[in-house]
N, C-alpha and C positions, 0 to 999 in steps of 0.2 A: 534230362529233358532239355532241349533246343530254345532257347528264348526269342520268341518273334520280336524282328526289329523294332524300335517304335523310335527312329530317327529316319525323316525322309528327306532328305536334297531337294528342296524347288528347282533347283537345274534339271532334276528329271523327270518335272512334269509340266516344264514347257515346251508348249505345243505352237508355234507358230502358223498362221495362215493367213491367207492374201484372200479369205472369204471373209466370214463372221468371225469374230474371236474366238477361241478354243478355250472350252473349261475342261479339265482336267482332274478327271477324280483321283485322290490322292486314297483314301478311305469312304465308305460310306457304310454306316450302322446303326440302328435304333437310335443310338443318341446322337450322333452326329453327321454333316457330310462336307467332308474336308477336299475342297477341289483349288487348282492353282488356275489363272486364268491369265492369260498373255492376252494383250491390246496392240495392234500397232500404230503408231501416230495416225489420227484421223478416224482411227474406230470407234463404234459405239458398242457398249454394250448397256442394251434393252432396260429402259426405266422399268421393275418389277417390285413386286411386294413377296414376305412369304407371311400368309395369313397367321401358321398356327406357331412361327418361330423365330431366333432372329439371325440377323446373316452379320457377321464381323468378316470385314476389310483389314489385314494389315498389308501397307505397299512395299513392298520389296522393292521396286523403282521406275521409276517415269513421273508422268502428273498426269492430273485429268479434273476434269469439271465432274464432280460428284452430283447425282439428281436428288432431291431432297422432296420429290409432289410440289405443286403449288405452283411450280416455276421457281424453284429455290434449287440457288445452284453453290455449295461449295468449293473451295481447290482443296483436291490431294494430292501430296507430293511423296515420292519415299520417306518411309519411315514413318508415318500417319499410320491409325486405325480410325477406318468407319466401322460403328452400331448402330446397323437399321432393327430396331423392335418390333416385334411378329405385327403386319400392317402396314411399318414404315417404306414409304416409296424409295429407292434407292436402284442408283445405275451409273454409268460413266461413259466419259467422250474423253479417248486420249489426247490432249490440247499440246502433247510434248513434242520434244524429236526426238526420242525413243522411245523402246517399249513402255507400256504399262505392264508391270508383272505384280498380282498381290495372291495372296489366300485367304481364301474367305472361309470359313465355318458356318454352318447352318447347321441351329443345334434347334428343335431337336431332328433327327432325320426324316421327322414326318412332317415339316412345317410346311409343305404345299410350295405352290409356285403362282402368279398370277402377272400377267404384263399389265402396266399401272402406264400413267400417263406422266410424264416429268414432271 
């Protein structure tokens, strides 16, 4: 029997574009949904919450002004993990001059979606 791979390349789920940022589902399953997300310098991507889950940020590379609600803004730089906890506002502004590249997990796959305010 064939063993399905369970090693993915982030270089093959970058998706570049000169609209929105591109998320990039790598996986998505009852437990989890593993997507890569490309930023390019001066993008945003959407202050949101997930109500019933939590979303993990590791940055692969660039930086950005991480959204925290409240008006609470972190930096993240390569090599950083954000933990937004099911509620926790979280989102990003590529602040760099390069891409923002991270993966994010959102476990569990049912933790919803909602746009939150920065």
């Amino acid at each position: 029997m064939a063993m399905q791979s369970r090693i993915f390349p982030v270089s093959e789920y970058v998706r570049p574009s000169n609209g929105e940022p591109i998320r990039s589902v790598v996986q998505e399953t009852k437990d989890a949904v593993v997507v890569v997300w490309h930023a390019h310098p001066g993008q945003d991507i959407a202050a949101h919450i997930h109500p019933h889950g939590q979303d993990t940020w590791t940055v692969i590379s660039g930086e950005a002004d991480y959204y925290q609600g409240g008006g609470i803004v972190a930096h993240l730089k390569a090599g950083d993990i954000a933990i937004a906890n099911p509620g926790q506002v979280h989102g990003a502004l590529n602040t760099g001059q390069v891409p923002l590249v991270f993966v994010s997990v959102v476990a569990p796959g049912s933790a919803g979606f909602a746009v939150a305010e920065k």
